[in-house]
VEXDREN-2710 file (C-alpha; in Angstrom, 1 decimal):
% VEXDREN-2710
k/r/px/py/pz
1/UNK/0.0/0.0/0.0
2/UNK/1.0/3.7/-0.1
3/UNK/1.6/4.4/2.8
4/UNK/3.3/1.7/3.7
5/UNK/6.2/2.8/1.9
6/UNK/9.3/3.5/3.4
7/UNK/9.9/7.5/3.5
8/UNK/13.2/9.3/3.3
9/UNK/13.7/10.9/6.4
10/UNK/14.6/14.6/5.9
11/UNK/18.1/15.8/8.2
12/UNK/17.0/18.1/10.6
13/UNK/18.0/22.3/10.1
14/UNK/20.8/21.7/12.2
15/UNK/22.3/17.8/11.8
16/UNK/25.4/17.3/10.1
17/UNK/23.5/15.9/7.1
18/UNK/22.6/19.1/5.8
19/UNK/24.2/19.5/2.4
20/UNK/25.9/23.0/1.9
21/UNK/26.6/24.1/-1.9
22/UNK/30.1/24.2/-3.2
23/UNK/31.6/27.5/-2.9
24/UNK/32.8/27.1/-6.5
25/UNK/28.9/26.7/-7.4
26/UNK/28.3/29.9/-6.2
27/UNK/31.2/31.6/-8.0
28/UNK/30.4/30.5/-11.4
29/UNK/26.8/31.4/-10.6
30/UNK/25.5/33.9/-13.3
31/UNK/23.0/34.9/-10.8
32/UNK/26.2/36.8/-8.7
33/UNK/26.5/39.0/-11.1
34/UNK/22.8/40.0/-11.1
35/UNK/20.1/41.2/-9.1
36/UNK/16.8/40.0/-9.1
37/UNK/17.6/37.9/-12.4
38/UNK/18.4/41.5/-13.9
39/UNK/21.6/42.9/-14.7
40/UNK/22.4/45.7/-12.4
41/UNK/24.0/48.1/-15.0
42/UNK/20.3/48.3/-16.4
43/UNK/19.4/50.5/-13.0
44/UNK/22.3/52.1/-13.1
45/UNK/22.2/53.3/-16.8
46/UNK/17.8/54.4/-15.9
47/UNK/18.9/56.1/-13.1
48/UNK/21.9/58.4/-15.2
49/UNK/19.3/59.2/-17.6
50/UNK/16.9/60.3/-14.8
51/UNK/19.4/62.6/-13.8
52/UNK/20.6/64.1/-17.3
53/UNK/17.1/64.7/-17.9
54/UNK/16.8/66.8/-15.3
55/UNK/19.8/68.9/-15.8
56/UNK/19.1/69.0/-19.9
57/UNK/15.9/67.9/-21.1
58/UNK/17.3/67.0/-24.5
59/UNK/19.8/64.6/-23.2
60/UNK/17.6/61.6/-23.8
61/UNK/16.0/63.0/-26.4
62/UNK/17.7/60.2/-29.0
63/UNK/17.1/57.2/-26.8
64/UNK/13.4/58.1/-26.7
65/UNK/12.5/58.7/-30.2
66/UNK/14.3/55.5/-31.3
67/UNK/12.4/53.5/-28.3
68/UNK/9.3/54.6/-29.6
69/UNK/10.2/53.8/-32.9
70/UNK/10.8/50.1/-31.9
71/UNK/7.8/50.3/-29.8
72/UNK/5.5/51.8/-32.6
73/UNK/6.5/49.6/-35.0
74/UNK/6.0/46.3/-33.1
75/UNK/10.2/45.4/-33.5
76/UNK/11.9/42.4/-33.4
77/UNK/14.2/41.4/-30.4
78/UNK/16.9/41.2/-32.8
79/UNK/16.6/44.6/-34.0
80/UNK/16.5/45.9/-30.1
81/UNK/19.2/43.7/-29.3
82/UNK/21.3/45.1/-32.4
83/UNK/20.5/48.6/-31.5
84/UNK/21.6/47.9/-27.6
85/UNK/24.7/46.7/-29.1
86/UNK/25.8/50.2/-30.8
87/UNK/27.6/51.6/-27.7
88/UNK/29.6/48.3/-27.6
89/UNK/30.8/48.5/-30.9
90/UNK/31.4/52.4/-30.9
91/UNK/33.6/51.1/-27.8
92/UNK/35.6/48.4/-29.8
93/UNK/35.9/51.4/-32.8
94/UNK/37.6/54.1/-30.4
95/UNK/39.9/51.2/-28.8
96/UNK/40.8/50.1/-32.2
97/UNK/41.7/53.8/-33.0
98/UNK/43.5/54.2/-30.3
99/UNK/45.9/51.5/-31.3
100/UNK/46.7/52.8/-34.4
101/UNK/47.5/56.2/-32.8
102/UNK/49.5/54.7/-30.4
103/UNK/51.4/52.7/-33.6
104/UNK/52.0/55.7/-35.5
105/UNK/53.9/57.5/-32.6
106/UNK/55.6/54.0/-31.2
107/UNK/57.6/54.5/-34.8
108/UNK/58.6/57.8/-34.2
109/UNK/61.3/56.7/-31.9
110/UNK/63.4/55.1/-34.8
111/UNK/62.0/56.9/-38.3
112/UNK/60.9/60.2/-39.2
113/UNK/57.0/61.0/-38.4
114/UNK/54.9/59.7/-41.7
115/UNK/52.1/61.9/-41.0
116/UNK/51.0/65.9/-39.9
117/UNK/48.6/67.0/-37.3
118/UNK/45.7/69.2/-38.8
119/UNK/43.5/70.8/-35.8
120/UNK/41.2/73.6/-35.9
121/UNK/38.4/75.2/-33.2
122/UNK/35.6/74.5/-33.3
123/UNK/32.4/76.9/-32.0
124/UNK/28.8/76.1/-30.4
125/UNK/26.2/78.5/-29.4
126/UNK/24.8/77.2/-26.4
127/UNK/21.5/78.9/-25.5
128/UNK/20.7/79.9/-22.2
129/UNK/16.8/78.8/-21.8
130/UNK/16.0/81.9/-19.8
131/UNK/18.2/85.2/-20.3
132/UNK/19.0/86.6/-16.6
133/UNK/21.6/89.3/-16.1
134/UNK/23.7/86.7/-15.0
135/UNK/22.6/84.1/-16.9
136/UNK/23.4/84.4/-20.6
137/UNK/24.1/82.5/-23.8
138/UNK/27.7/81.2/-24.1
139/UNK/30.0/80.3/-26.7
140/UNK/31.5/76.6/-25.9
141/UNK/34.7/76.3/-27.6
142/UNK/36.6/73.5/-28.6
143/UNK/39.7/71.5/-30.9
144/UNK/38.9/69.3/-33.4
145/UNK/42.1/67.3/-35.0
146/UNK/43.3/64.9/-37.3
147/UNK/46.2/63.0/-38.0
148/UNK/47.4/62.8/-42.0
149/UNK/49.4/60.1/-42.9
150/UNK/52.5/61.4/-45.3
151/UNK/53.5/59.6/-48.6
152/UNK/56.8/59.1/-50.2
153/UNK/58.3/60.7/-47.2
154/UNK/62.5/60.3/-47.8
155/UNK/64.6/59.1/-44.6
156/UNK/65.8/61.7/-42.1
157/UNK/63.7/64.6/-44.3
158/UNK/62.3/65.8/-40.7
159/UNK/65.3/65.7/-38.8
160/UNK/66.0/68.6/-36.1
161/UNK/69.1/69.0/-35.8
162/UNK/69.7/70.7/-39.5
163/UNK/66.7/73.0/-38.8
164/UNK/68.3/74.1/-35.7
165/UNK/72.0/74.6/-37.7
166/UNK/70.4/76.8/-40.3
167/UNK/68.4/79.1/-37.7
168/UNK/71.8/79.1/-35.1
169/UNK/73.6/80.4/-37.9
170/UNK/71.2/82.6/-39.7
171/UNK/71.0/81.4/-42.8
172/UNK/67.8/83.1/-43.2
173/UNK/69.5/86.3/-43.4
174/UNK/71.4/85.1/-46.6
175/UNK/67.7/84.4/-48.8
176/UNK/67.1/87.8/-50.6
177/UNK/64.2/88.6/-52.8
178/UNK/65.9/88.5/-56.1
179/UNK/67.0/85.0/-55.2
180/UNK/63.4/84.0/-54.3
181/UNK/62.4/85.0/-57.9
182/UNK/65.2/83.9/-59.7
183/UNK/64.3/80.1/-57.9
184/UNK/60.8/80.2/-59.6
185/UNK/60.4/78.5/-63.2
186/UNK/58.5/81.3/-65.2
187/UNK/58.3/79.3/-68.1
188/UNK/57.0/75.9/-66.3
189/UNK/54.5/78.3/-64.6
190/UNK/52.8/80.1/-67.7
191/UNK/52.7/76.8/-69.6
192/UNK/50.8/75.2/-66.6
193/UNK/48.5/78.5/-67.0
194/UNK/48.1/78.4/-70.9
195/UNK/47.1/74.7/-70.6
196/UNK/45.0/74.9/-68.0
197/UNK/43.1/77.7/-69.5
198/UNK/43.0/75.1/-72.8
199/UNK/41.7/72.3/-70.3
200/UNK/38.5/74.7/-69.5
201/UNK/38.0/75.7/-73.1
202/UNK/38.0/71.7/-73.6
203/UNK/35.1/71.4/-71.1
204/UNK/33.0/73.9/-72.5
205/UNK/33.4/74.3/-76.0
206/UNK/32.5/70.8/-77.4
207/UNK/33.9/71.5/-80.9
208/UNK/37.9/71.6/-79.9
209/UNK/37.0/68.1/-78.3
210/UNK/39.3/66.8/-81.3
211/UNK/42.7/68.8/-79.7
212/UNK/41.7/66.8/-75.7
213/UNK/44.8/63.8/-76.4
214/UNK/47.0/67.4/-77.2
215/UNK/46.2/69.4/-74.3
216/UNK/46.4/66.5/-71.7
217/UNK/49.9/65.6/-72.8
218/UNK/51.2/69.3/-72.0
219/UNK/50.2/68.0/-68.2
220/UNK/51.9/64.4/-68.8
221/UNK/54.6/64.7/-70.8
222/UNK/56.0/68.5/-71.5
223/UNK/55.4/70.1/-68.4
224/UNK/55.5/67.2/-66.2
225/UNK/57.7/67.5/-63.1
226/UNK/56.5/65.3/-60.4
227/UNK/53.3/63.3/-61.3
228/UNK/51.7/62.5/-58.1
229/UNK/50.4/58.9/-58.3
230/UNK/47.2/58.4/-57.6
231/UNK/46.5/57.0/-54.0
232/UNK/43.7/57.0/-51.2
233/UNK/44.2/59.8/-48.0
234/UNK/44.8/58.0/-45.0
235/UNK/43.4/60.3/-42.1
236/UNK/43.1/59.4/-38.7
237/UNK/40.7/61.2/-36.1
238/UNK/41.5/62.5/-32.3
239/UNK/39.8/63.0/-30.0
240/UNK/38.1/66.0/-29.8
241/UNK/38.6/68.1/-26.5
242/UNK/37.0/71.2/-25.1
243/UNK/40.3/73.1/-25.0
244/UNK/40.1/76.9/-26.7
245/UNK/43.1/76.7/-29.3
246/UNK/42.6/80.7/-30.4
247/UNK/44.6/81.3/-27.0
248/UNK/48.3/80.4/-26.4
249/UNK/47.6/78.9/-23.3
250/UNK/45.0/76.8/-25.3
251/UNK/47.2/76.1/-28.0
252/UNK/49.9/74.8/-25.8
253/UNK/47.2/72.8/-23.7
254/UNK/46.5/71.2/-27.6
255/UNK/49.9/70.1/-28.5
256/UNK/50.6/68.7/-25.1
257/UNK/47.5/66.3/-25.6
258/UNK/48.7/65.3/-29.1
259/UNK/51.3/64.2/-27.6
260/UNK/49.5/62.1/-25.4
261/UNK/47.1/60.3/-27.3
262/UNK/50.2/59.3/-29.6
263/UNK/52.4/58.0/-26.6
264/UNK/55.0/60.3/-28.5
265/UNK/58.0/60.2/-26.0
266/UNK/60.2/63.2/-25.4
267/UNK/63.4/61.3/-27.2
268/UNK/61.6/61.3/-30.2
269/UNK/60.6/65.6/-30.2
270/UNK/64.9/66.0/-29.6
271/UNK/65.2/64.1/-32.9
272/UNK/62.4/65.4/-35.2
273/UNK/60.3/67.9/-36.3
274/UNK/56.3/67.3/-36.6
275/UNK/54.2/68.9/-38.9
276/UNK/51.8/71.7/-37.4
277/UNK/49.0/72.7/-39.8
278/UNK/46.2/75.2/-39.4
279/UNK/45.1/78.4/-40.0
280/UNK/46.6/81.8/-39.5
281/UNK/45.4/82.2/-35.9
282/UNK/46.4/78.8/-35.1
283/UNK/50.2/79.2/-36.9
284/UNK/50.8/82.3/-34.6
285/UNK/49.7/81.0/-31.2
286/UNK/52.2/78.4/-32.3
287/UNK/54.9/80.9/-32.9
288/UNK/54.2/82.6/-29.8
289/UNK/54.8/79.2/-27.7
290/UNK/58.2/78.7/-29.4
291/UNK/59.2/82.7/-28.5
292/UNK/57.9/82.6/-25.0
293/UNK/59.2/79.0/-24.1
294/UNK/62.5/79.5/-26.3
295/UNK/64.4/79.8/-22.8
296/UNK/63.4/76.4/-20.8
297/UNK/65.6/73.6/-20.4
298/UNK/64.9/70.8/-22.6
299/UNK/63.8/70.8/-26.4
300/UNK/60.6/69.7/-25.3
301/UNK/59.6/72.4/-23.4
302/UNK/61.3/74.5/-25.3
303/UNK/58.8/73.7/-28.0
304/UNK/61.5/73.2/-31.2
305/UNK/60.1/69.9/-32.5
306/UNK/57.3/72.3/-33.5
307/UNK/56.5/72.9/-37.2
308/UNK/54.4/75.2/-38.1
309/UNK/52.9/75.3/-41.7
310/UNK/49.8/77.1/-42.9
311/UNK/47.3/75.7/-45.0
312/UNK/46.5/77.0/-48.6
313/UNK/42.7/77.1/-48.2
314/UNK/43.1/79.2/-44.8
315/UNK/45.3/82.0/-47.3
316/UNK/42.7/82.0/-49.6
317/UNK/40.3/82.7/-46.3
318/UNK/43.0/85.6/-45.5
319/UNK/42.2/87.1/-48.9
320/UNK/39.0/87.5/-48.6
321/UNK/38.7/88.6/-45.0
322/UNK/40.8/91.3/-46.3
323/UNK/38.3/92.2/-49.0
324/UNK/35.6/92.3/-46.2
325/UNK/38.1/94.5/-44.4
326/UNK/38.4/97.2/-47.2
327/UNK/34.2/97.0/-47.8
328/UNK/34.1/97.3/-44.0
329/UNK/31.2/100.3/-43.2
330/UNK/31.1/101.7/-39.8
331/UNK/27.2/102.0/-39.6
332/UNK/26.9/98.1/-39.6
333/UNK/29.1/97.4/-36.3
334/UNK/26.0/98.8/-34.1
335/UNK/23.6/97.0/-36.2
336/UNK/22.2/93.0/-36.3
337/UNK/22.3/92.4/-39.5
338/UNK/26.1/92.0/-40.9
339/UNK/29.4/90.6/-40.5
340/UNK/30.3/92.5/-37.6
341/UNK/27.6/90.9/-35.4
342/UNK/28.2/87.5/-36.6
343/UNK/32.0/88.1/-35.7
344/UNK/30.7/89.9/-32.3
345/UNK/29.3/86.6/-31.3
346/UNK/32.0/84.1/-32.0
347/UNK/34.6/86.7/-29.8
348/UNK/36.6/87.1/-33.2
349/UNK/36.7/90.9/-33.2
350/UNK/40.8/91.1/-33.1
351/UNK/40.9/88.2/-35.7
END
């Protein structure tokens, strides 16, 4: 019969046949690592968005749209789970950049840089919701930079130590004018000017399509010099920073974290010289830092492994603010219409 049956008798709470779980159980548990069945970073991600929402209302602005989206359209768990998985893979991007920064300045210690820093500031308006006497809108201000990979660069072209000879003995002083000129092929330049003139004619005028094979070989063959081969820009982002470059504090602040996010050691700044590139503002806050460091102790403070180079858009830029400067009219500077107000409002009034 059933009950009959012999039962298992149960250990008491406190008998030495209790069974206790292996520590090593509870270790490899996944349930450690979670609370409630939930993972705990869940909470802890809500609760940051809680709090940027109350200090900007448009922080979560992104998240929320896309949610409804999802929610609207019915999605599929795969599609939530891909778009859960967008942070991780911006994470395994920026690590993977890292590494090639970190690549390009580890081969700086034996060989001459293959590439030039390009950086610029960049501007946001950032409007204040309610305008108080103390409470205004403010420019943010900020550095954005790249890192250009050089090609066909020659060994020891960027060394320091000739650049230094030629400014200790003032060699500069020897370059006149009339030598300048005399250095320039006229006759290369105007036939590069009559055949590029020819080329637009070409372009426009469908009849003298007959005389194209002529025209292009004045570009390969007669006035060819140095044919460029044809190749695909390798450019590397930084990180951007919130560090005002227009100042020379700024600018310093800029070239220190270059250096950082390269792992460029000091050895290699006694050695070479790194490309600078930028506009005008940016060329002379980097001339000021080699003046006012010029007397420290070691070439890297002292700022020589800088070199500065401005870029050929930014002079066309200087051209043309000059026009604006000549057109200038003094009745627009009160006014809120006009260039003078725009320039008011990025602080570029001494630019």
């Amino acid at each position: 019969m059933r009950g009959s049956e012999p039962r298992e008798e149960e250990p008491d709470a406190g008998s030495d046949g209790e069974k206790e779980e292996p520590a090593e159980l509870l270790q490899n548990s996944p349930l450690t690592d979670k609370i409630g069945g939930r993972d705990p970073w869940q909470a802890v991600t809500a609760s940051i968005l809680v709090l940027l929402f109350f200090r900007y209302r448009l922080a979560v602005i992104f998240p929320m749209l896309i949610g409804l989206f999802a929610f609207t359209c019915n999605a599929n768990r795969e599609l939530v789970s891909l778009l859960l998985h967008t942070l991780a893979n911006l994470h395994v991007l920026a690590a993977d950049s890292e590494v090639r920064l970190k690549l390009l300045g580890a081969f700086t210690d034996t060989l001459s840089p293959q590439f030039l820093f390009l950086f610029d500031n960049v501007n946001k308006m950032q409007r204040a919701w309610q305008h108080t006497l103390g409470h205004k809108d403010e420019l943010k201000s900020g550095t954005a930079a790249t890192v250009i990979e050089l090609e066909d660069v020659p060994p020891g072209a960027l060394l320091s130590e000739p650049f230094a000879q030629n400014i200790a003995d003032k060699a500069r002083s020897k370059l006149t004018v009339k030598q300048l000129y005399d250095d320039i092929d006229w006759p290369h330049v105007r036939g590069i000017g009559a055949a590029t003139i020819l080329r637009i004619w070409l372009k426009y005028v469908p009849s003298l399509s007959p005389h194209r094979a002529a025209v292009e070989e004045l570009f390969t063959v007669k006035h060819n010099k140095h044919r460029l081969r044809l190749r695909k820009s390798k450019i590397h982002t930084l990180r951007a920073t919130n560090i005002d470059e227009s100042t020379t504090v700024g600018a310093a602040s800029v070239l220190r974290n270059f250096l950082a996010q390269l792992f460029i050691t000091p050895v290699s700044l006694v050695n070479w010289m790194f490309m600078l590139c930028g506009d005008q503002l940016t060329i002379d806050r980097i001339r000021k830092i080699i003046r006012y460091t010029a007397k420290c102790d070691t070439p890297h403070e002292q700022h020589k492994w800088a070199l500065p180079i401005i870029q050929l858009w930014h002079m066309k830029w200087a051209w043309q603010k000059a026009i604006f400067r000549l057109h200038w009219h003094s009745d627009l500077a009160k006014g809120t219409f006009g260039l003078h107000h725009d320039i008011v409002l990025i602080e570029r009034e001494k630019v």
